[in-house]
C-alpha positions in Angstrom: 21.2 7.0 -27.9 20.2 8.7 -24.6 21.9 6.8 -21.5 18.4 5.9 -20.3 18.1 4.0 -23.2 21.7 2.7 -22.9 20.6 1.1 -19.1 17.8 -0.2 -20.3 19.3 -3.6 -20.9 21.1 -4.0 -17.8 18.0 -2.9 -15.6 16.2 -5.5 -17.5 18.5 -8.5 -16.9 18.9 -6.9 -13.1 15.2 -7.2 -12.8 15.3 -10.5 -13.9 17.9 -12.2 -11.8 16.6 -10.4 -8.8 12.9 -12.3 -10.1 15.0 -15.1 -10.2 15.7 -15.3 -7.0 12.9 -14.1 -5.5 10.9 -17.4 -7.1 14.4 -19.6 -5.7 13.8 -18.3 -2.2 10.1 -18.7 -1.9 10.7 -22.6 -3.1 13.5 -22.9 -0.5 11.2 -21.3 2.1 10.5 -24.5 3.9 14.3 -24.9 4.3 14.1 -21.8 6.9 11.8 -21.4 10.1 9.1 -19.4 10.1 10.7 -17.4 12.7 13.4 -16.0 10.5 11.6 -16.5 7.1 8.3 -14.8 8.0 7.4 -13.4 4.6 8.4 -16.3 2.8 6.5 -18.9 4.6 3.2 -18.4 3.3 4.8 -20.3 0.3 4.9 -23.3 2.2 1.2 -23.3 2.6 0.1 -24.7 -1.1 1.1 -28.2 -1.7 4.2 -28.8 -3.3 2.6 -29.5 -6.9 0.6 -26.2 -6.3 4.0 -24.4 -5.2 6.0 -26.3 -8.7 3.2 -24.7 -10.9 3.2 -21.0 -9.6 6.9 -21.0 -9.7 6.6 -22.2 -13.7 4.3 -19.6 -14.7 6.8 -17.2 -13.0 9.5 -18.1 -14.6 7.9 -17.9 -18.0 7.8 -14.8 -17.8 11.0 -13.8 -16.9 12.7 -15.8 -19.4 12.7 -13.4 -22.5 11.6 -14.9 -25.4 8.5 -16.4 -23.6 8.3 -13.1 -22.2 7.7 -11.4 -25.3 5.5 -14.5 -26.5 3.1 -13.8 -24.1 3.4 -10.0 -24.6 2.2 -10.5 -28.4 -0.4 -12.6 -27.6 -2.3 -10.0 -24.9 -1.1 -7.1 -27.2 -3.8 -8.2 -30.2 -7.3 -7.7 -27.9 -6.1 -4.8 -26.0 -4.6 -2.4 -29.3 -8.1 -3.7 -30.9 -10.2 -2.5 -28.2 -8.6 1.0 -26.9 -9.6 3.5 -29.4 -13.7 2.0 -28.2 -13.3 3.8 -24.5 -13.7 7.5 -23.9 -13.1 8.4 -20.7 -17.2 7.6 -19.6 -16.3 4.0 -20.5 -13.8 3.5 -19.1 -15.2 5.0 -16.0 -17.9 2.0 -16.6 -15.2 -0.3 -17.2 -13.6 0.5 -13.9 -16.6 0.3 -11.8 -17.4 -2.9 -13.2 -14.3 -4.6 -12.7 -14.5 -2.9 -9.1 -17.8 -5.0 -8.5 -16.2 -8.2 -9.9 -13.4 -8.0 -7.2 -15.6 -8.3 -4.8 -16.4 -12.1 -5.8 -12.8 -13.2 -5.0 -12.7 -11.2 -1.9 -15.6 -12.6 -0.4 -15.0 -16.1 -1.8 -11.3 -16.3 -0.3 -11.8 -15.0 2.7 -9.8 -15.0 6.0 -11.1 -18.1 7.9 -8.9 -17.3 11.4 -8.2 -14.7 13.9 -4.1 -15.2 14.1 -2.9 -11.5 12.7 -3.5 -8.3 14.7 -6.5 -7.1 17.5 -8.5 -9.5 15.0 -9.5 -11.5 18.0 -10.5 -8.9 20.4 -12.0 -6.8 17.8 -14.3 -9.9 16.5 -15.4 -10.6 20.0 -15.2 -7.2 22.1 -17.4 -5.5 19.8 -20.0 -8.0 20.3 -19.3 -8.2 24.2 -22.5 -10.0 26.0 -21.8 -7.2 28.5 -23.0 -4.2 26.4 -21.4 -2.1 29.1 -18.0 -3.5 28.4 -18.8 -3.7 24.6 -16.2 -1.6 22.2 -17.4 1.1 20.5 -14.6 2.6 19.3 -11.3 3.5 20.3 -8.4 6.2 19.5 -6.4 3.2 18.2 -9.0 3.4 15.1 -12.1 5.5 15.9 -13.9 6.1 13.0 -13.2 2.4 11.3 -14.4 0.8 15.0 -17.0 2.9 15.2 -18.2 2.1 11.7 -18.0 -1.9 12.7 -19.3 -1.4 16.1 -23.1 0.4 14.2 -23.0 -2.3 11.7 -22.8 -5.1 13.9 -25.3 -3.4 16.4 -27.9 -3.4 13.2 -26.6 -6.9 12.2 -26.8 -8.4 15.8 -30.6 -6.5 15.7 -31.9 -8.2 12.3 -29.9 -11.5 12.1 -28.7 -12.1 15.6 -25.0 -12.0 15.1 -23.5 -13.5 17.5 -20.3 -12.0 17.0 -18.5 -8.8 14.7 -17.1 -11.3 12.0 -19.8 -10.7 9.6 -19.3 -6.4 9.9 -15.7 -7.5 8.7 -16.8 -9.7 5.7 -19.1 -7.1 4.7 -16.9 -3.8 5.2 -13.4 -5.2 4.4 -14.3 -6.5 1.0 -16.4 -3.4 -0.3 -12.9 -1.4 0.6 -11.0 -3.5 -1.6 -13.8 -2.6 -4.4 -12.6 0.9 -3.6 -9.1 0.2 -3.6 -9.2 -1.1 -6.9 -11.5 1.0 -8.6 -9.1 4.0 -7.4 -6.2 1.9 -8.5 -7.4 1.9 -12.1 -8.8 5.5 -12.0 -5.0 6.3 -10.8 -3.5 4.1 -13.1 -5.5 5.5 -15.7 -4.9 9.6 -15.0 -1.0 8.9 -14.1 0.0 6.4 -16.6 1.3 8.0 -19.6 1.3 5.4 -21.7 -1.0 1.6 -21.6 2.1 -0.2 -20.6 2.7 2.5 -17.6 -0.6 1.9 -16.9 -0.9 -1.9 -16.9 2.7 -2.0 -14.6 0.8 0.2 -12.2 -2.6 -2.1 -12.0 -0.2 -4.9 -11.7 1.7 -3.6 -9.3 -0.3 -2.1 -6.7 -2.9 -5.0 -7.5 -0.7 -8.2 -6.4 0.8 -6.6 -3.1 0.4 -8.7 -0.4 -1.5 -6.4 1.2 -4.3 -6.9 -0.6 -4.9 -9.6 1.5 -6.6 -6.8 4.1 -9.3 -6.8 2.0 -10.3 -11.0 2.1 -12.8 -10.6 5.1 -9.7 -9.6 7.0 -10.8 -8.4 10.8 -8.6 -5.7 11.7 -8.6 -1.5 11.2 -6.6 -1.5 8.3 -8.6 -2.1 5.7 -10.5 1.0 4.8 -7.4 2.9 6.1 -5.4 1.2 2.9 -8.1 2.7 0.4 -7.8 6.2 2.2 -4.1 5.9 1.7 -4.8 4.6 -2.6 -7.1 7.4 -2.6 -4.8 10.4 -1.2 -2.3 9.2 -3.1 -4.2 9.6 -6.5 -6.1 13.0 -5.3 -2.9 14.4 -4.9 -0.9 13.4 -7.7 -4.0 14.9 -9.9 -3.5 17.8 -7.5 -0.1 18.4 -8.4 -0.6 17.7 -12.2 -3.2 20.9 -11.7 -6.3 18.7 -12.0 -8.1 19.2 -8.9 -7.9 21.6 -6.1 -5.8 21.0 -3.0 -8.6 20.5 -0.1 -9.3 16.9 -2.0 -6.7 15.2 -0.9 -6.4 16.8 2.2 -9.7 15.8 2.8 -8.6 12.4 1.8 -5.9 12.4 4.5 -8.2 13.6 7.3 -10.6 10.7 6.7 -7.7 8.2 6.5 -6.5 9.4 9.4 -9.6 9.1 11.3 -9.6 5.6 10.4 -6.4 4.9 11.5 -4.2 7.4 13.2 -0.7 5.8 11.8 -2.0 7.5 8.2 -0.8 10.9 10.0 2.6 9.8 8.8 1.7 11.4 5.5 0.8 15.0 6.6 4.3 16.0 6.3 3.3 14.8 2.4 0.1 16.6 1.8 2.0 19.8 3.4 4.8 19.0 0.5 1.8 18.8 -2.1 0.6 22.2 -0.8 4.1 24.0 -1.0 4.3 22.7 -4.6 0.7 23.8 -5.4 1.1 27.6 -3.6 4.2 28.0 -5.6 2.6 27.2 -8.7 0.3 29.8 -8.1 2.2 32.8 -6.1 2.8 34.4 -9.8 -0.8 34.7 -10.5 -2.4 36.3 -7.7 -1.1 38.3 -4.6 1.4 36.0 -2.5 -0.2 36.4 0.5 -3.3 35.4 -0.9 -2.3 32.7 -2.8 -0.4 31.3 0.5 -3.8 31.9 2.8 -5.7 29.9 0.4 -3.4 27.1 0.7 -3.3 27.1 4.2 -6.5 27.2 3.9 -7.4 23.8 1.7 -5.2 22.0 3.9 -6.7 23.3 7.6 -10.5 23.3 6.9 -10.3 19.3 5.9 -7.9 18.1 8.6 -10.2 20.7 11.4 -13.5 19.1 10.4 -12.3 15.5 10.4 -10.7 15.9 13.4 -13.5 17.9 15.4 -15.9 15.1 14.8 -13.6 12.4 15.8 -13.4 14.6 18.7 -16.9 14.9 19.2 -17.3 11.1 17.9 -15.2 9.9 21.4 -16.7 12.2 23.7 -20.1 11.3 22.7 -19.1 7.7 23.3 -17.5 8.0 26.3 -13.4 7.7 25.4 -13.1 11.4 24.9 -9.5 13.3 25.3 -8.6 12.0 29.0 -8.9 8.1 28.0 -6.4 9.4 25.0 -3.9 10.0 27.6 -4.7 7.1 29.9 -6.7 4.2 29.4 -6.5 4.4 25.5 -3.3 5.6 24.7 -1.0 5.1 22.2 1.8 2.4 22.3 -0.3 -0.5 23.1 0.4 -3.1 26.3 3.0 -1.0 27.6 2.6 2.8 26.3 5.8 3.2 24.1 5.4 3.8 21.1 8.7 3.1 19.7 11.2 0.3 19.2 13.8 0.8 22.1 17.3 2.2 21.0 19.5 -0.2 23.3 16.9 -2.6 25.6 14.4 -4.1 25.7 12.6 -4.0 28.9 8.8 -5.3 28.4 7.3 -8.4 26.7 5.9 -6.1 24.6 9.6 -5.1 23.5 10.7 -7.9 21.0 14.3 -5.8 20.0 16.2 -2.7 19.9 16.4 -0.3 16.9 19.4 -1.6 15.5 19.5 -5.4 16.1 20.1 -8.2 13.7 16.5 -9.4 15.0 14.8 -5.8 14.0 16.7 -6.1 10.9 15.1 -9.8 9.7 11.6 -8.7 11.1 11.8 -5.5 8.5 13.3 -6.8 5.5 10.6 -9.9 6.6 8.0 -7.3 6.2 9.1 -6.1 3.1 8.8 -9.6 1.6 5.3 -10.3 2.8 3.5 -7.0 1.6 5.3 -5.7 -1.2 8.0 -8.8 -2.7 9.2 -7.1 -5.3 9.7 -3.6 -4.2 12.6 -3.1 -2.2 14.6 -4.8 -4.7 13.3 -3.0 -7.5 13.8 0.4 -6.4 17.1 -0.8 -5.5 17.9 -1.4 -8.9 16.2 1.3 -10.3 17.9 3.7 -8.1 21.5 2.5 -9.1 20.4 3.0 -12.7 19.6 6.6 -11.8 22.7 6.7 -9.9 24.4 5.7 -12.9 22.6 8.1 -15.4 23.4 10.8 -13.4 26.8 10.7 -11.9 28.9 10.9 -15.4 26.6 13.9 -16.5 27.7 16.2 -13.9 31.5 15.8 -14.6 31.0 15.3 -18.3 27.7 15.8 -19.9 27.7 14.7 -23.3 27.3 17.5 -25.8 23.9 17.9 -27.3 22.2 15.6 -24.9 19.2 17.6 -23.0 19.5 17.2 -19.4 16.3 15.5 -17.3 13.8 18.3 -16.6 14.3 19.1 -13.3 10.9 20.8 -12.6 7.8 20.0 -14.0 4.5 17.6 -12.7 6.0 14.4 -13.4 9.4 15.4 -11.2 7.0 16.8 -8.3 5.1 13.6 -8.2 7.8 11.4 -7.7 9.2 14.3 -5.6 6.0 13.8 -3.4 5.9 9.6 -3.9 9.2 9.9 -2.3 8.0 11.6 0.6 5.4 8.9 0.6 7.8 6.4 0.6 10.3 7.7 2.9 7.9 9.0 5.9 6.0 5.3 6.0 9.4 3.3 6.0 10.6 5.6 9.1 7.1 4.5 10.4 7.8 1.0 10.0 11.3 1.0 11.4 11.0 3.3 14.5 7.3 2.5 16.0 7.3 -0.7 17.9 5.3 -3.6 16.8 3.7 -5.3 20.5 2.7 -8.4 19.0 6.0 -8.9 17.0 6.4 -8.2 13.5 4.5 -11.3 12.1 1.8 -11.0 13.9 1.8 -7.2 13.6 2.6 -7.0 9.6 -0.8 -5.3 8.9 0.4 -2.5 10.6 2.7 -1.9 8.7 1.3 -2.9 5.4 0.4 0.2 4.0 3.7 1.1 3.5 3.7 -0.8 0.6 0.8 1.5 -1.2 3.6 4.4 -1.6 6.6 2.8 -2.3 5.2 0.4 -5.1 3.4 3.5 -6.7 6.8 4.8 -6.6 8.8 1.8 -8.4 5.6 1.8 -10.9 6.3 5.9 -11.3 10.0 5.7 -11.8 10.7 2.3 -13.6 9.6 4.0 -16.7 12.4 6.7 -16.5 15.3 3.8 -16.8 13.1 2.0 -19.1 12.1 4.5 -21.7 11.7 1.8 -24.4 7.9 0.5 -24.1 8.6 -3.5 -25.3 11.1 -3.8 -22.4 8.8 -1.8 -19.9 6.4 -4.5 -20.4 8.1 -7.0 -20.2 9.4 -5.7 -16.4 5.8 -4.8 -15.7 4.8 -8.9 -16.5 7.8 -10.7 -14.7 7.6 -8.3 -11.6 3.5 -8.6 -11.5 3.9 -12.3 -12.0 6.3 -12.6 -9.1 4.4 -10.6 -6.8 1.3 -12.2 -7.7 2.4 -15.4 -7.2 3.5 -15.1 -3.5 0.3 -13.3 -2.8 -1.7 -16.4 -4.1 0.0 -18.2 -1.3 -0.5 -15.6 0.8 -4.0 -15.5 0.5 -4.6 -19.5 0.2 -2.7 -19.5 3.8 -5.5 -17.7 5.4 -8.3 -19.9 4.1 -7.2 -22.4 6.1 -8.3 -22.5 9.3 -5.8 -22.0 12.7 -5.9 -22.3 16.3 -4.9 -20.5 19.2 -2.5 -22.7 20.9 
């Protein structure tokens, strides 16, 4: 018995406690102020019957024999049905269940202007003034600008009195993207249909899915960009497409939402991986200017027509460095080391208060992460320390090398560079308010707990049943997330 095997049990009863507790906290959330408990409170939202019910279905499947019930049960339709799709069905498949989110996104959309620039970007756009109107801005340019020409057509034809519609519209049809990509990536990374289903599940009940309910802000077709260079270049590295994709990917994200740059220093691991690959067949110098090359020509195009896009519009390079600069009310970009010293300063980097606001954070977008790797991560800990002073004869080491060690080599990197993101740039509105910000640092790191959970859980029947509790958590917190903002809210 490998010692993967060996900590499979204790992974699985880790996962479930820390399940366990997760569903206790969101049902003592009203015992904490909102203030402190941020990420919880949207549980407090449903009525108390609503919240009772959630928590049940939870729970059943964290407890293991109901667990494994359920398991059976979904097993029959889905072994019956798999050998049907080749790869052009299932491409069907996906598009069509793409289309079909759509209905819940539009139907449960956000009904409020609370999160965010969500109520200067629903009203500035559509300025009576058109000379104080926003076109677009370096804070987002390409996703404003996309807004600003849709509502200018809408406003034309239907009269719009305001942007909100360009948001219902826009918003949703990126979370059709998002989740066709997500089950074109679950499909192409997953090696197996339980691998597969933990992926979908995971990456499909994160909180910030709620970005794509109608929500008004720039984040939304940033998070697809994000989904999409994620997949791109894990196909990259597994030598399935060629390396200007997801660079590509990453210039377009980033025009539509300049925080994505945190994930350059990514793509450039991706194209040090894919150049070494390749330095033994060809000339090294060649095979390096090529790679240089599939990374420059993408990022140089995108970001000459952004370029071009806000001098055209009249916000060129001098209101970058003025007017429209980074950092928001104040211009600094970061959470302060030891004061704060504006109202747009809410703590310093290494207060209790900073603390609460990222673990807060966490809790909102992506419940079920932080934990999990935590626990996965010991287990690897575990696996590996007793190796290196005493392997066990005739036990074959982990590969080191190989496609599946790159890509969670690269998901790392993902991980790492948007969590350094989220702790060191300053949040002006305060984390609450500023979550979505921050939310799509919950893309990368719960690709990565869906990537490595199947290396401490090698056995398939307990795989699934970590991939059903965890997606049953998560989902249930995102209900209430969701239900939250489809009830209306005024500025006090």
């Amino acid at each position: 018995m490998s010692r993967s095997t060996a900590l499979g049990g204790p992974v699985l009863t880790s996962l479930r406690l820390y399940c366990l507790l997760l569903v206790g906290l969101h049902l003592a959330a009203p015992l904490f102020s909102e203030a402190n408990a941020w990420g919880l409170w949207p549980f407090t939202y449903p009525a108390r019957g609503w919240q009772l019910l959630l928590a049940a279905l939870a729970i059943l499947t964290i407890l293991p024999n109901t667990a494994a019930a359920i398991l059976r049960i979904a097993a029959r339709p889905l072994a019956s049905n798999a050998a049907r799709f080749t790869a052009q069905r299932r491409n069907a498949l996906f598009f069509l269940l793409a289309l079909l989110s759509l209905l819940p996104f539009l139907l449960l959309r956000i009904v409020h202007t609370r999160w965010g620039d969500a109520y200067i970007l629903v009203n500035a756009i559509a300025y009576p003034d058109p000379a104080l109107r926003l076109f677009t801005t370096w804070q987002a340019p390409l996703d404003v600008w996309l807004h600003a020409r849709l509502w200018a057509l809408g406003n034309a034809a239907f009269g719009w009195p305001d942007a909100w519609p360009t948001y219902w519209i826009l918003s949703p049809l990126a979370g059709a993207l998002y989740v066709y990509t997500l089950l074109r990536l679950a499909d192409s990374v997953g090696n197996q249909r339980s691998e597969k289903l933990l992926i979908v599940g995971l990456l499909g009940t994160l909180g910030t899915m709620q970005l794509f309910f109608g929500y008004a802000e720039n984040y939304s077709l940033a998070a697809a960009g994000v989904l999409i260079f994620l997949w791109l270049a894990l196909e990259t590295l597994a030598g399935r497409r060629a390396l200007w994709q997801p660079s590509l990917a990453l210039a377009v994200a980033n025009g539509l939402h300049p925080s994505t740059a945190v994930l350059i220093p990514a793509l450039l691991v991706v194209a040090w991986l894919w150049g070494r690959k390749r330095a033994g067949e060809k000339g090294r110098a060649r095979v390096w200017a090529q790679t240089a090359w599939q990374v420059v020509w993408p990022m140089a195009l995108t970001a000459g027509g952004v370029v071009l896009l806000m001098e055209l519009s009249g916000a060129g390079l001098a209101a970058l460095t003025s007017s429209d600069r980074p950092g928001g009310g104040d211009g600094r970009m970061f959470v302060p080391l030891w004061e704060a010293t504006t109202r747009w300063e809410h703590y310093t980097m290494f207060s209790w208060a900073h603390l609460v606001d990222w673990l807060n954070m966490q809790l909102l977008t992506a419940p079920v992460t932080l934990g999990g790797l935590a626990i996965v991560g010991g287990a690897l800990l575990a696996e590996r320390l007793p190796s290196r002073t005493n392997p066990p004869a005739g036990r074959a080491k982990p590969a080191s090398t190989g496609p599946d060690r790159q890509a969670l080599v690269f998901l790392a990197w993902c991980t790492g560079l948007y969590w350094l993101f989220t702790w060191v740039w300053n949040p002006d509105y305060g984390g609450q308010r500023d979550w979505d910000l921050f939310s799509l640092a919950a893309i990368p790191s719960t690709l990565l707990l869906a990537r490595v959970l199947p290396r401490v859980l090698p056995d398939r029947g307990q795989l699934a049943q970590a991939g059903l509790m965890l997606t049953a958590v998560s989902a249930m917190h995102t209900i209430a997330w969701v239900y939250q903002n489809t009830l209306p809210w005024e500025w006090p």
